[in-house]
Every structure is written in C-alpha cells, then in structure tokens.
N, CA and C atoms as a LAMMPS dump frame, in Angstrom:
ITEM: TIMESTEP
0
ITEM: NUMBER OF ATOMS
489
ITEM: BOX BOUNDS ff ff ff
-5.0000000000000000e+02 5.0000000000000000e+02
-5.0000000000000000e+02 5.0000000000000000e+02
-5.0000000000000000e+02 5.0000000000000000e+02
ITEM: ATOMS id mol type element x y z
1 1 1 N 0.834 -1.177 0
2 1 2 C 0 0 0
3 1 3 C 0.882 1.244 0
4 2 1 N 0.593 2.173 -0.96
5 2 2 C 1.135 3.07 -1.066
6 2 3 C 0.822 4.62 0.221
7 3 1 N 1.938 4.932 0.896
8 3 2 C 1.827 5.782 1.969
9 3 3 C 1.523 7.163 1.068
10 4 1 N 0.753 7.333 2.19
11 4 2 C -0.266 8.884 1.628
12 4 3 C 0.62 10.146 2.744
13 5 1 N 0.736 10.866 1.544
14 5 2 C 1.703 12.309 2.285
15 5 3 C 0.737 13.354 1.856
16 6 1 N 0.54 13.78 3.672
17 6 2 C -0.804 14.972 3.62
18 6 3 C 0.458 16.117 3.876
19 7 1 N 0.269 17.01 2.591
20 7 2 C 0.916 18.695 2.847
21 7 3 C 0.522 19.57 3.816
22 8 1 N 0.611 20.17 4.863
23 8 2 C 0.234 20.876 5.686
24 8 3 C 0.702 22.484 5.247
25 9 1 N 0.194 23.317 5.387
26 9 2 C 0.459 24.557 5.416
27 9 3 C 1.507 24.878 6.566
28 10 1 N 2.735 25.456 6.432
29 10 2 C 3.301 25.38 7.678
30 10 3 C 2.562 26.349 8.746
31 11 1 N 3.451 26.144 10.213
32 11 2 C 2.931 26.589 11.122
33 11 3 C 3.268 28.094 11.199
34 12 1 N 4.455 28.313 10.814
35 12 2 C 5.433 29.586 10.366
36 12 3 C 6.26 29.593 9.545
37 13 1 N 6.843 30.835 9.173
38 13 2 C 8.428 30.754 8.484
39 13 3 C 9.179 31.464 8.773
40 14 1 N 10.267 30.938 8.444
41 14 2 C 11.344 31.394 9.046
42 14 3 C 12.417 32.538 7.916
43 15 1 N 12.509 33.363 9.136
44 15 2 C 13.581 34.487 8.105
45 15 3 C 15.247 35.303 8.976
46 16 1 N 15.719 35.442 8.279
47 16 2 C 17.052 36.329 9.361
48 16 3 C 17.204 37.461 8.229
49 17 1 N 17.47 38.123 9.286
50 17 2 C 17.485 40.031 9.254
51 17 3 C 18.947 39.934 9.94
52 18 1 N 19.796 40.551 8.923
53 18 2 C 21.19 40.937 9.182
54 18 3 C 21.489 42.325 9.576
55 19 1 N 22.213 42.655 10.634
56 19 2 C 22.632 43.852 11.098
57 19 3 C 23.908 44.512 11.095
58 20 1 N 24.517 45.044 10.041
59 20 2 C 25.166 45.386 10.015
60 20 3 C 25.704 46.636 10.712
61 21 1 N 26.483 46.822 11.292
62 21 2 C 26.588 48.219 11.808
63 21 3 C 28.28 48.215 11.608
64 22 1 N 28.112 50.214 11.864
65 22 2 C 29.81 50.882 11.226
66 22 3 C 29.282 51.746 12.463
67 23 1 N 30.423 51.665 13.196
68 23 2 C 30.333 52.655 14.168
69 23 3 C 29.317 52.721 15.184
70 24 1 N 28.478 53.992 15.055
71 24 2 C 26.98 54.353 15.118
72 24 3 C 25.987 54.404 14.086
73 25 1 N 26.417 53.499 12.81
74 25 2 C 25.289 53.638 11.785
75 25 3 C 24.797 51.98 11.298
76 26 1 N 24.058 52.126 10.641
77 26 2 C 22.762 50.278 10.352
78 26 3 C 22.868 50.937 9.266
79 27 1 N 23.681 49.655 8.095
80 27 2 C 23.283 49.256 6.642
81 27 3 C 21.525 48.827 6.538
82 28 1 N 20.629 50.01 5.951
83 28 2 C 19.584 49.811 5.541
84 28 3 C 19.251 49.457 3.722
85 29 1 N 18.015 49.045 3.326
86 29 2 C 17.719 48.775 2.376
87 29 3 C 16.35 49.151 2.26
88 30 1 N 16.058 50.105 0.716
89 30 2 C 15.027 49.927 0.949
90 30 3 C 14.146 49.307 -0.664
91 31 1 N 13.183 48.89 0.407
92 31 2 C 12.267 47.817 -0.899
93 31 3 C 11.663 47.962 -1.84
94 32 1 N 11.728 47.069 -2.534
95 32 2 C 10.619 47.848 -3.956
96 32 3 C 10.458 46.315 -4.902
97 33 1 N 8.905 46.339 -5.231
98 33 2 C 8.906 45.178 -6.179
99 33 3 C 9.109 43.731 -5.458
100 34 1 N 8.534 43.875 -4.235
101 34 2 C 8.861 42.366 -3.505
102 34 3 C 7.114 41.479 -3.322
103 35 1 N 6.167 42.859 -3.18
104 35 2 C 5.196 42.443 -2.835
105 35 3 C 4.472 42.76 -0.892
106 36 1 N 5.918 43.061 -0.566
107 36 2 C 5.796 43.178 1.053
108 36 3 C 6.488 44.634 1.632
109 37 1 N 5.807 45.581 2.037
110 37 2 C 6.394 46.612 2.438
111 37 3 C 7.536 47.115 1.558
112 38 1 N 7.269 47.117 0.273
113 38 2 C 7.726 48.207 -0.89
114 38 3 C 7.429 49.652 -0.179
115 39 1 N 8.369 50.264 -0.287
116 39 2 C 8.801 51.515 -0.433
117 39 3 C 9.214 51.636 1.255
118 40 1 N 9.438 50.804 1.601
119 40 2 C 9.809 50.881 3.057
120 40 3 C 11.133 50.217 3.258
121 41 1 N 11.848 51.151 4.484
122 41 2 C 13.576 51.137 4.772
123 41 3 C 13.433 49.71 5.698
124 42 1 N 14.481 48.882 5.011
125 42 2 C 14.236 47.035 6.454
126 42 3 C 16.111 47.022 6.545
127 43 1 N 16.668 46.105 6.815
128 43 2 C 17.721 45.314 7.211
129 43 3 C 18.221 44.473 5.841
130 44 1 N 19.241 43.922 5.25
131 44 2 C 19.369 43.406 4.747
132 44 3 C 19.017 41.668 5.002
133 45 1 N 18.025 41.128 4.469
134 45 2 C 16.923 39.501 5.529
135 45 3 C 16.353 39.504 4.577
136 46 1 N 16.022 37.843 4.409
137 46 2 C 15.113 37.121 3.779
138 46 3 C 14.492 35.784 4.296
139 47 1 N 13.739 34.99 3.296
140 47 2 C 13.493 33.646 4.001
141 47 3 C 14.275 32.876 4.351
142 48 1 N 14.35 32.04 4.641
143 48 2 C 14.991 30.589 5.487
144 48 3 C 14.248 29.616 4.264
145 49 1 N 15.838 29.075 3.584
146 49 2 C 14.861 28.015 2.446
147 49 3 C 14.609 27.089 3.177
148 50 1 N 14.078 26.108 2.55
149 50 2 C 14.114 24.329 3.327
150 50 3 C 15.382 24.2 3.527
151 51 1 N 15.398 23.717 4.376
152 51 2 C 16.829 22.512 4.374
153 51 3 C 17.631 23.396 4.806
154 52 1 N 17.35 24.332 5.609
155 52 2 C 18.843 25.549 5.744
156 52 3 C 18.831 26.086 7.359
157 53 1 N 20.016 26.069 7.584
158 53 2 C 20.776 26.556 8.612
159 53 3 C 20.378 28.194 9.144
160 54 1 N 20.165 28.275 10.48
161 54 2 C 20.227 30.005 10.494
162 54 3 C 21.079 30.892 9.818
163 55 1 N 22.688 30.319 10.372
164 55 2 C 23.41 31.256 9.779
165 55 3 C 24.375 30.829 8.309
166 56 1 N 23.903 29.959 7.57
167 56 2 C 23.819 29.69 6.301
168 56 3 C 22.868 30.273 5.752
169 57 1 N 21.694 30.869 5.789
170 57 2 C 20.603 31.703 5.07
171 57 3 C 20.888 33.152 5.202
172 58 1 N 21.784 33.191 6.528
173 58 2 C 22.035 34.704 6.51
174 58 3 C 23.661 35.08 5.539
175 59 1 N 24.396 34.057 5.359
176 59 2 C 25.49 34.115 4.642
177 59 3 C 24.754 34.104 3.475
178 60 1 N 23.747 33.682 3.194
179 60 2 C 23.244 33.425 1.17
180 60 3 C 22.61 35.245 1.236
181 61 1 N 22.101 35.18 1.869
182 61 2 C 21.444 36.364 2.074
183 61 3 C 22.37 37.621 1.864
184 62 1 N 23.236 38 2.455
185 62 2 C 24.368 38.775 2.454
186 62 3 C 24.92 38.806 1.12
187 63 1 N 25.409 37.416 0.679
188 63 2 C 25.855 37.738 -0.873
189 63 3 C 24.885 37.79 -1.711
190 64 1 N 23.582 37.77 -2.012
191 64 2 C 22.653 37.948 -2.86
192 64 3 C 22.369 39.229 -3.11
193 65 1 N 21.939 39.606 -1.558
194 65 2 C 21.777 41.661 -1.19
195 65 3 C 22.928 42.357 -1.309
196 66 1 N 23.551 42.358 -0.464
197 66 2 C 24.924 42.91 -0.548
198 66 3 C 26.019 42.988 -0.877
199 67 1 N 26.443 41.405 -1.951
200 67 2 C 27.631 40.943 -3.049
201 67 3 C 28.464 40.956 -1.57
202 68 1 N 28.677 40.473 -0.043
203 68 2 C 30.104 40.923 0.456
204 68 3 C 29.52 38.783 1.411
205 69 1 N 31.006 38.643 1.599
206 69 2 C 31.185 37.244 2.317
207 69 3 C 30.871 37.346 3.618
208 70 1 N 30.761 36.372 4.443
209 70 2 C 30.495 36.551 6.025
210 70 3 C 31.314 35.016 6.332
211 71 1 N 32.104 34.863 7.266
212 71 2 C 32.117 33.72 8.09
213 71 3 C 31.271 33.541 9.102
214 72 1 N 30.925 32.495 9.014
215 72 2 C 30.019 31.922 10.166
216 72 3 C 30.533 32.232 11.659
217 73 1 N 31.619 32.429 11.534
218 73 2 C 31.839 33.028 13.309
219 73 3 C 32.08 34.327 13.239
220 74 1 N 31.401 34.812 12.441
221 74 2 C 31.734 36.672 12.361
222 74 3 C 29.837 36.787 12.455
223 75 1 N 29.236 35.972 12.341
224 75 2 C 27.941 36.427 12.876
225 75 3 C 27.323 35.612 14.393
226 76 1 N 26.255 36.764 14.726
227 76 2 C 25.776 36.487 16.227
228 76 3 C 24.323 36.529 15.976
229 77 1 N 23.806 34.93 16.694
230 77 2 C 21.859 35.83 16.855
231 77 3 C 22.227 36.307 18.203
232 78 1 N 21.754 37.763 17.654
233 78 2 C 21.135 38.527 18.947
234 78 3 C 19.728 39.111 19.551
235 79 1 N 18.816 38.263 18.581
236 79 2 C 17.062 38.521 18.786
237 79 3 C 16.429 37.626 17.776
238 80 1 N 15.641 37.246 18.475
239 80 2 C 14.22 36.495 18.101
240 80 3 C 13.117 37.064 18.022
241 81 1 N 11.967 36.869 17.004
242 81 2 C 10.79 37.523 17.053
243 81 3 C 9.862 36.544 16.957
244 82 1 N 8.528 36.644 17.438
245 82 2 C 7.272 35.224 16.758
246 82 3 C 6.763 36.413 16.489
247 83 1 N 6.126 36.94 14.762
248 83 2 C 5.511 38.18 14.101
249 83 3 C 4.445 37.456 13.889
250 84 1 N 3.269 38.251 14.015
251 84 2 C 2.757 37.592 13.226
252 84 3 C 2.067 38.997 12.29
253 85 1 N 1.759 38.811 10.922
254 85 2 C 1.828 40.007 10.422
255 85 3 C 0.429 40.414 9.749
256 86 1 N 0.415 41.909 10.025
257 86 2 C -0.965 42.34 10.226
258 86 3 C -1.551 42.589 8.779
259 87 1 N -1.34 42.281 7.446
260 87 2 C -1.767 42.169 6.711
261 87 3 C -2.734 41.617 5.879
262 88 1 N -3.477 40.616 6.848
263 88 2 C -4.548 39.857 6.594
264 88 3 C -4.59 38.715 6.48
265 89 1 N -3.153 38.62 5.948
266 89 2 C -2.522 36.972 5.97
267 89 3 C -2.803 36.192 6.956
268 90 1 N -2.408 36.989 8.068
269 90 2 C -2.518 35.706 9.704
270 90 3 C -1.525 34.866 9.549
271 91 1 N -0.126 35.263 8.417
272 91 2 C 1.201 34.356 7.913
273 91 3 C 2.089 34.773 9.61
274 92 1 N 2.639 33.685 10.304
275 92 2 C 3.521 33.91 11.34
276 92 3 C 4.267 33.495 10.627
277 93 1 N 5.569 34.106 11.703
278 93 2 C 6.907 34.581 11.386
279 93 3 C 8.149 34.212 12.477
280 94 1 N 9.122 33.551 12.425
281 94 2 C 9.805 32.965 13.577
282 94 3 C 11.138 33.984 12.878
283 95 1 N 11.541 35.419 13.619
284 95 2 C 12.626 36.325 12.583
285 95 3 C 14.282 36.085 13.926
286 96 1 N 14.981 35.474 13.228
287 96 2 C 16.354 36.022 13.418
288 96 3 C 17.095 37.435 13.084
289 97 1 N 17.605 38.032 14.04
290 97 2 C 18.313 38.78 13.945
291 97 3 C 19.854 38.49 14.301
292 98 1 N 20.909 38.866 13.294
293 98 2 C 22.141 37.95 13.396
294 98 3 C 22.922 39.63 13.143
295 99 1 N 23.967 39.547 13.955
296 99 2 C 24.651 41.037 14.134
297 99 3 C 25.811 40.795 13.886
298 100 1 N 26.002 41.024 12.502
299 100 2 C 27.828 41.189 11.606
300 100 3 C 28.716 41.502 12.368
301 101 1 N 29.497 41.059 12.53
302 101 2 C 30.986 41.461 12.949
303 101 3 C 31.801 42.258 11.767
304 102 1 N 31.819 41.154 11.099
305 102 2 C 32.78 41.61 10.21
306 102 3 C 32.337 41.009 8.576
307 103 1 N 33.064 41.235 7.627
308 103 2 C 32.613 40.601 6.363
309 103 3 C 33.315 40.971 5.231
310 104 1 N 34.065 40.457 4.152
311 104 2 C 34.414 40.815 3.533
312 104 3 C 33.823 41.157 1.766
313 105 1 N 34.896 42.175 1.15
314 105 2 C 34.184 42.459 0.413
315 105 3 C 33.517 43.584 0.195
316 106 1 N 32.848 44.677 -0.617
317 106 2 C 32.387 45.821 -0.648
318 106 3 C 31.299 45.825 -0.706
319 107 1 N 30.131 46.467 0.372
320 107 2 C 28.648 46.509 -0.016
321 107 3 C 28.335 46.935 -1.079
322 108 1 N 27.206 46.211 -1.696
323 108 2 C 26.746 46.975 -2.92
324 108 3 C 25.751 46.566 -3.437
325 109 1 N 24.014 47.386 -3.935
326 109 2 C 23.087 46.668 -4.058
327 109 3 C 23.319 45.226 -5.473
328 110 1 N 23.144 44.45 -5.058
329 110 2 C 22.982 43.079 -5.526
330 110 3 C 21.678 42.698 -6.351
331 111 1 N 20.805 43.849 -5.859
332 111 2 C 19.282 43.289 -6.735
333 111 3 C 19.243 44.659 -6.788
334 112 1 N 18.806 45.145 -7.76
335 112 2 C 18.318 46.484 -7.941
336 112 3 C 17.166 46.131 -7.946
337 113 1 N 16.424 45.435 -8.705
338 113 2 C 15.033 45.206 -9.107
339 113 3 C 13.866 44.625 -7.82
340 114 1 N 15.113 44.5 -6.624
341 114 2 C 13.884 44.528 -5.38
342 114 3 C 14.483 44.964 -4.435
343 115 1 N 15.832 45.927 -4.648
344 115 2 C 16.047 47.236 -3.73
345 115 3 C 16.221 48.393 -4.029
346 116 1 N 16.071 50.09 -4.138
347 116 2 C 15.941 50.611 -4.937
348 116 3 C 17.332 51.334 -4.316
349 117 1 N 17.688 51.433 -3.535
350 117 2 C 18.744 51.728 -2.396
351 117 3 C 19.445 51.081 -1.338
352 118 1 N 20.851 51.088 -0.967
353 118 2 C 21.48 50.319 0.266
354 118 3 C 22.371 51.466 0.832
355 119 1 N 22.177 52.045 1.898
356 119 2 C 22.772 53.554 2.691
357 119 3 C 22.6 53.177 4.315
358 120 1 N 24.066 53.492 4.441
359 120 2 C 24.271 53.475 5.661
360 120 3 C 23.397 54.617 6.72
361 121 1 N 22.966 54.777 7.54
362 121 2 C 21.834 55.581 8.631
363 121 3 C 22.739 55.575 9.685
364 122 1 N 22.181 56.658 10.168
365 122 2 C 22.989 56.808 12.222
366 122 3 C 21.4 56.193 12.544
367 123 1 N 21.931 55.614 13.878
368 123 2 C 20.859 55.016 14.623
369 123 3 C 20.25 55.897 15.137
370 124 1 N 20.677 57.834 15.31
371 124 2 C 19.808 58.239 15.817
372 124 3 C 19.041 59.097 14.721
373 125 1 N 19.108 58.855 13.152
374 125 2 C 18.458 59.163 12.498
375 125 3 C 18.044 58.108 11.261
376 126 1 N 17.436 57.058 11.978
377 126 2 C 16.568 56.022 10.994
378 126 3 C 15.54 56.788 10.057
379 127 1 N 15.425 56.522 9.277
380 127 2 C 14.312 57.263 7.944
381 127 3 C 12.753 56.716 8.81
382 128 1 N 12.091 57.983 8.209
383 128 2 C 11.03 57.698 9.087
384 128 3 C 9.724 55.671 8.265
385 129 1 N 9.694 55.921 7.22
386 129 2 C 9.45 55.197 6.394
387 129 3 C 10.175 53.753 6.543
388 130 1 N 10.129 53.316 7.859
389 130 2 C 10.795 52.218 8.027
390 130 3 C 10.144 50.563 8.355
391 131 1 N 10.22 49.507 8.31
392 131 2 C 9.918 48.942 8.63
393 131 3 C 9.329 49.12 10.282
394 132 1 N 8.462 48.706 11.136
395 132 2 C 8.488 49.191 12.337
396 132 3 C 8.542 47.915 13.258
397 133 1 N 8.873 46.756 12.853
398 133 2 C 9.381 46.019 14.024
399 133 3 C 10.866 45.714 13.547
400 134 1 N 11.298 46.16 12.589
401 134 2 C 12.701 46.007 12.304
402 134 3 C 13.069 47.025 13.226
403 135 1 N 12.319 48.372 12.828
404 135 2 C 13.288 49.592 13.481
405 135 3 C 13.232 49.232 15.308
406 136 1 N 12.293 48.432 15.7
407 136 2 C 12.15 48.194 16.913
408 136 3 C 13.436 47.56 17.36
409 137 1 N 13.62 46.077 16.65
410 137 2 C 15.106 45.191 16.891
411 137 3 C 15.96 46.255 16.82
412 138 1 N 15.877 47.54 16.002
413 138 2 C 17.559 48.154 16.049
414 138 3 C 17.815 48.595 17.567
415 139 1 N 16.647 48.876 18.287
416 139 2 C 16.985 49.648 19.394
417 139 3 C 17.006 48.446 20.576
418 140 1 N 16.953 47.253 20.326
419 140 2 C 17.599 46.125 21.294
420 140 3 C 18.666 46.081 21.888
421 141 1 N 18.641 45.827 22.742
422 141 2 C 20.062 45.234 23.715
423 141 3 C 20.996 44.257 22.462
424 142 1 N 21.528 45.21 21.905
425 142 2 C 21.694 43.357 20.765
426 142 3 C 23.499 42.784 21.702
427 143 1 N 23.489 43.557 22.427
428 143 2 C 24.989 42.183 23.534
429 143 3 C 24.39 41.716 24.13
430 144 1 N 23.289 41.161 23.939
431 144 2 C 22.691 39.657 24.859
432 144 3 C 21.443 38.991 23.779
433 145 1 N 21.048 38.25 24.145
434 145 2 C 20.049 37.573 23.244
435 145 3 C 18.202 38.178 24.244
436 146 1 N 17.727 38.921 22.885
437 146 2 C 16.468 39.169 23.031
438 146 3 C 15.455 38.691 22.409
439 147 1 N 14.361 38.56 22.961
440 147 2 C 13.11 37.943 22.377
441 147 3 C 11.67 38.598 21.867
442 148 1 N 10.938 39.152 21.158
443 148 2 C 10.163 39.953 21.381
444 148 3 C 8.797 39.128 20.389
445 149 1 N 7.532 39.347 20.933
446 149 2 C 6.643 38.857 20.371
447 149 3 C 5.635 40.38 19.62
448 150 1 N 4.941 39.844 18.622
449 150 2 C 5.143 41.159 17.153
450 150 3 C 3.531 40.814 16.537
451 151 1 N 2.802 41.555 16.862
452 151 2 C 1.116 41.389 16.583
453 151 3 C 0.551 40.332 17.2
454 152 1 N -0.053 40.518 18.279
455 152 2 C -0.049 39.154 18.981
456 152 3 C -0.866 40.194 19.953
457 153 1 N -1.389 40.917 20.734
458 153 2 C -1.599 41.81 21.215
459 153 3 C -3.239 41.826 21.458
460 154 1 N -3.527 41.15 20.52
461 154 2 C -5.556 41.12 20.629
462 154 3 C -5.314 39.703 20.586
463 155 1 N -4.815 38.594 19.848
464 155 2 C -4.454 37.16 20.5
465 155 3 C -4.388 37.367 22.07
466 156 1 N -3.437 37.921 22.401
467 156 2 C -3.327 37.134 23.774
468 156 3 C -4.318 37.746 24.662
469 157 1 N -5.038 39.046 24.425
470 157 2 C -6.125 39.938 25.407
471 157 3 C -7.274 38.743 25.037
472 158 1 N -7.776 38.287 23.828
473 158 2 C -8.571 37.704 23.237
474 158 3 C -8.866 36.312 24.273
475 159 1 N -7.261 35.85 24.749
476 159 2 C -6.571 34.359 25.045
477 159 3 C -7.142 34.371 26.804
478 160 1 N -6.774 35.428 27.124
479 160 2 C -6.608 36.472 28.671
480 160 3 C -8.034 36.026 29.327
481 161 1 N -9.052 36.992 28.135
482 161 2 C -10.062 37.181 28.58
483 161 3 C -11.122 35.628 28.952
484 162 1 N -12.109 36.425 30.308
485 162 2 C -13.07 35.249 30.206
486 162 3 C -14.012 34.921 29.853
487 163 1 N -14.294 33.512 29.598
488 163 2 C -15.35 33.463 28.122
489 163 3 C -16.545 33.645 28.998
C-alpha cells in the first residue's frame, strides 16, 4: 500500500534580518517590487529556504543583497521575534536577527530590481518610512540575546479574557 503524504500549510516561516553596523550607523535597504512593504527602509533579511541553517541563510542572504562574504563566526543571533503580520494573511513569522561582525568584500546593491537603495543611517536618524518592528530590533540590547513577540496583542487579550 502506497503511503499517503498529507501537505500541511506550515505553522510559520522562518527568516534572518542581518545587522550590520559601522560605528553608530545600520546598513539599511530599501524595498521595492517584492510584494511586502515596498517603499519601506528594512535590514538586509530574507526567508529561510528548506533545508537551511540560520546562519547559512544569513550568509546566502548577504551575498545575494549585498555581493560581500560573512564567516560563520563573524555572525551572532542577537534577537528572536514570533511576528505575526498584520496584513490579513494571519502568515507567522519565527525572525532572526544575526549582528555582523565583520565581512568581507564591498557593499553593494545586488538586486536592484527589489532594492531601490542600500545607505548606511545613524541610529539616531533612521528614515522615518521604516519597517516598524525592524526599526524596533535596532533599538535592542543586541549584547545579549532578546526575544520579542510582534502582533499578537488582541491574540493574547482575546486568550486572557473570560469566556
């Protein structure tokens, strides 16, 4: 008898958001032509394919966006998110944040056609037009590991309350 394979919709997906920083400033990007918060400033991050490693998706990631190398011990997770995102989808989100050390190689946009810009920012002047739980992770403790939960807010009052 032939075994029957039921597809499930996953439960989440998974993505890492790279942080680059110079000094006092965050390598931003901003979007265009993705389908998801076009025209808005994020992190250089994408999905998590199958079959892939945290910080192997954030090394593919880096050279795809940014053309520059990373060793695996030149990056750190320093935050976790469970998003879940308010677009109607009800799509959750399990987000790494992994904080560059170092990397070789010269930044430089890698996709034009789904970034329209890559510019370094001072942290105390992020563009207002920003992602807003990205711009949230920038202002993390990122020398320790943080956790933050991301539309969830009428879930859990919803969860709270008594029936």
């Amino acid at each position: 008898m032939a075994e029957v394979v039921v597809k499930r919709t996953p439960v989440f997906y998974g993505a890492v958001h790279l942080l680059f920083f110079r000094e006092d400033e965050v390598l931003l990007l901003k979007r265009k032509n993705t389908g998801f918060e076009d025209g808005k400033w994020s992190v250089v991050a994408g999905r998590i394919d199958g079959n892939e490693e945290v910080k192997a998706a954030a090394i593919r990631e880096a050279k795809e966006e940014a053309g520059v190398d990373i060793d695996p011990s030149e990056l750190e997770v320093t935050g976790v998110t469970h998003r879940r995102n308010p677009n109607g989808s009800g799509s959750e989100w399990i987000d790494f944040y992994l904080t560059v050390r170092a990397w070789k190689g010269e930044i430089m946009n890698m996709e034009p056609h789904k970034c329209e810009e890559l510019r370094w920012f001072p942290l105390s002047g992020l563009p207002s037009n920003m992602i807003e739980y990205v711009k949230v992770a920038l202002f993390e403790n990122q020398d320790k590991l943080w956790f933050r939960s991301i539309g969830w807010d009428a879930v859990v009052s919803q969860a709270a309350s008594p029936k």
